[in-house]
Backbone as a ProteinNet text record, in pm:
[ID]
protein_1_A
[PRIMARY]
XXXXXXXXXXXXXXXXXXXXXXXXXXXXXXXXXXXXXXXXXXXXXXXXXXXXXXXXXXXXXXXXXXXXXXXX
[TERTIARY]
84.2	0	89.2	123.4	121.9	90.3	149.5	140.8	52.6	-40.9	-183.3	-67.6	-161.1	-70.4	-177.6	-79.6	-136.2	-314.7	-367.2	-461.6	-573.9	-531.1	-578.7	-672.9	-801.9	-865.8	-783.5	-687.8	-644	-512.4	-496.8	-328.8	-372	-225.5	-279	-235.7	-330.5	-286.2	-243.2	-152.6	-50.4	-81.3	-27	-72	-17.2	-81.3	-103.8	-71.6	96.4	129.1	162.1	208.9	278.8	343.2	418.6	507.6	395.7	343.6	259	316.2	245.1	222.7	118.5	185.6	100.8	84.5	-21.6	-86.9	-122.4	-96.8	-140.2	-252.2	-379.2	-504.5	-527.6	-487.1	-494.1	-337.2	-349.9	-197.4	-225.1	-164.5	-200.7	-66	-31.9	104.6	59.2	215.2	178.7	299.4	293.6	448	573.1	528.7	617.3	625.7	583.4	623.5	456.4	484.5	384.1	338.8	190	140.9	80.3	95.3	16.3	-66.9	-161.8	-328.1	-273	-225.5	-181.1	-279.6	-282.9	-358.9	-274.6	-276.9	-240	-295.5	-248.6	-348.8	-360.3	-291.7	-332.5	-377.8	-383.4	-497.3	-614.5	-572.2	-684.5	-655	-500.3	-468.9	-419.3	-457.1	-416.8	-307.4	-278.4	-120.9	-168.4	-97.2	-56.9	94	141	260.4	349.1	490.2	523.5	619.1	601.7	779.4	740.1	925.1	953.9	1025.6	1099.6	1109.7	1117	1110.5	1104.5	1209.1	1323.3	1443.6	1402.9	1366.8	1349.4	1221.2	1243.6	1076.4	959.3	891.2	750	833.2	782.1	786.2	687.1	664.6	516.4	515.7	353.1	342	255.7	212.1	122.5	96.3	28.1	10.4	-111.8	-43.6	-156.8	-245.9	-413.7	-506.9	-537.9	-643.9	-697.2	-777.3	-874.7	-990.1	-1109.8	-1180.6	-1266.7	-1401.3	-1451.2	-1572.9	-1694.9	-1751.4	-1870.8	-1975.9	-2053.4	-2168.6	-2297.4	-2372.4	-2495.4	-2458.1
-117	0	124	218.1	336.9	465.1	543.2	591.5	743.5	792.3	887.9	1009	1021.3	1167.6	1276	1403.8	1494.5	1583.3	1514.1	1544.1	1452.3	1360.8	1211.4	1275.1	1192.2	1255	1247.5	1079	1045.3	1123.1	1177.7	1240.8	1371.1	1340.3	1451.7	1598.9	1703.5	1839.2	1951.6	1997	2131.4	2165.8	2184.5	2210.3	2366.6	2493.5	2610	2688.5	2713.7	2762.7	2896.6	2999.2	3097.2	3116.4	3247.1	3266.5	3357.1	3262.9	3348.4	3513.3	3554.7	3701.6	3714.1	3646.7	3662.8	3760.3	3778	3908.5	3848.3	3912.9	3925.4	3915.2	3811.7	3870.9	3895	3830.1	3846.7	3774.5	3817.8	3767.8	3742.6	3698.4	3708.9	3671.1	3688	3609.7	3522.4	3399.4	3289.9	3312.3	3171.7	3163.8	3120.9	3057.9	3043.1	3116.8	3263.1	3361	3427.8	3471.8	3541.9	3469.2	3423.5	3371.1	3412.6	3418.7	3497.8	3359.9	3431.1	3358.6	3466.6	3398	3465.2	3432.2	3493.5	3463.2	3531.6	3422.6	3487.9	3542.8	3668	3801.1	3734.2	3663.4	3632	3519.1	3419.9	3313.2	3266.6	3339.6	3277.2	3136.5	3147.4	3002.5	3047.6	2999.6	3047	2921.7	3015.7	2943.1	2987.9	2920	2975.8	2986	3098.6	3149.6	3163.2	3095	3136.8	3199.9	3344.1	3420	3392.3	3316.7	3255.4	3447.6	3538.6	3672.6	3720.1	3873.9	3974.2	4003.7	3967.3	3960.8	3865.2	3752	3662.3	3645.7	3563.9	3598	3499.2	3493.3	3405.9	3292.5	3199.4	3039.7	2957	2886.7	2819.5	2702.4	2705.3	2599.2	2549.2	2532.8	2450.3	2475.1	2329.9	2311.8	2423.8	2459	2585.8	2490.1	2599.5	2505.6	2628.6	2574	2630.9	2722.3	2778.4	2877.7	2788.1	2864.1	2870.9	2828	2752.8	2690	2798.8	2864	2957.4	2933.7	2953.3	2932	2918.1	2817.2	2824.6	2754.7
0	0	0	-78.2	-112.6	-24.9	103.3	157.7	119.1	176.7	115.1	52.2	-84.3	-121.8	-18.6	-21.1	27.3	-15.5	-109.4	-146	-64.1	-16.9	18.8	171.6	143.1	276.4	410.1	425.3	551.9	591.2	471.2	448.1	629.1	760	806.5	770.3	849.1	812.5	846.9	760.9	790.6	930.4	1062.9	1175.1	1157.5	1208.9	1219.5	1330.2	1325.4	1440	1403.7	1534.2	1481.5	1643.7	1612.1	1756.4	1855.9	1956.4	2068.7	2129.3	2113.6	2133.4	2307.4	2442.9	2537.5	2595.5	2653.6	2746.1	2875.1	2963.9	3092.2	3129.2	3147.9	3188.4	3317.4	3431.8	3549.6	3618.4	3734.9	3798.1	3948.6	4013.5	4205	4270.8	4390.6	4450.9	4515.6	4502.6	4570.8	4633.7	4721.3	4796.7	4678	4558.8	4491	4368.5	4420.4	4314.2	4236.2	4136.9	4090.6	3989.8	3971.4	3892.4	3813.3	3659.1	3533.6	3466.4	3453.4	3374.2	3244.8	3173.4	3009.1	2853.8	2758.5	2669.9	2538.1	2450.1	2325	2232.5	2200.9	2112	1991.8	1926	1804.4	1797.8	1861.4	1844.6	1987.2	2084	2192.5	2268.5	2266.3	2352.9	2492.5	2578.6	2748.8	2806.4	2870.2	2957.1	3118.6	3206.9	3323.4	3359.5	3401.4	3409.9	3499.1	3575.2	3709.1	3698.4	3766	3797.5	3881.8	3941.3	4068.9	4171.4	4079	4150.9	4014.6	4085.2	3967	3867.8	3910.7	3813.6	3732.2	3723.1	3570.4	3536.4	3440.1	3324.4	3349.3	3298.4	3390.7	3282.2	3328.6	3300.8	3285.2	3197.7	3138.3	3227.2	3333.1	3430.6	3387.1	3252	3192.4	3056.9	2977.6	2874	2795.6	2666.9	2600.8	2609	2675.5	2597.2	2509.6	2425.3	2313.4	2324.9	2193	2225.8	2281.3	2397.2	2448.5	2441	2463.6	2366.8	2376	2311.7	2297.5	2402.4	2498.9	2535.3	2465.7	2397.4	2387.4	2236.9
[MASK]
++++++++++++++++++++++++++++++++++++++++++++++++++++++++++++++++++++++++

């Protein structure tokens, strides 16, 4: 069997990334630093964020999820 050309329904597809652009939506302190609830301006994927102190940069404490499912 002949592996699907790219036209092929099963063939999979081009995955659609680009370089996240995050924003700040909310933040709070913990004991292990400052935690950012982040969102990316150009597609709507959220992170949660830890600066451990203010000298270094937040750090990704979790997996992007995606956009948001609509209500209704």
């Amino acid at each position: 069997m002949s592996p699907p050309s790219p036209a092929s329904p099963t063939a999979p597809l081009p995955s659609r990334t680009h370089e996240h652009g995050w924003t700040t939506e909310s933040a709070h302190r913990t004991s292990d630093g400052l935690v950012r609830y982040v969102r990316c301006d150009g597609c709507g994927a959220r992170r949660v964020d830890l600066q451990a102190t203010a000298s270094r940069p937040p750090v990704a404490e979790s997996a992007e999820i995606g956009q948001p499912i609509s209500p209704g």
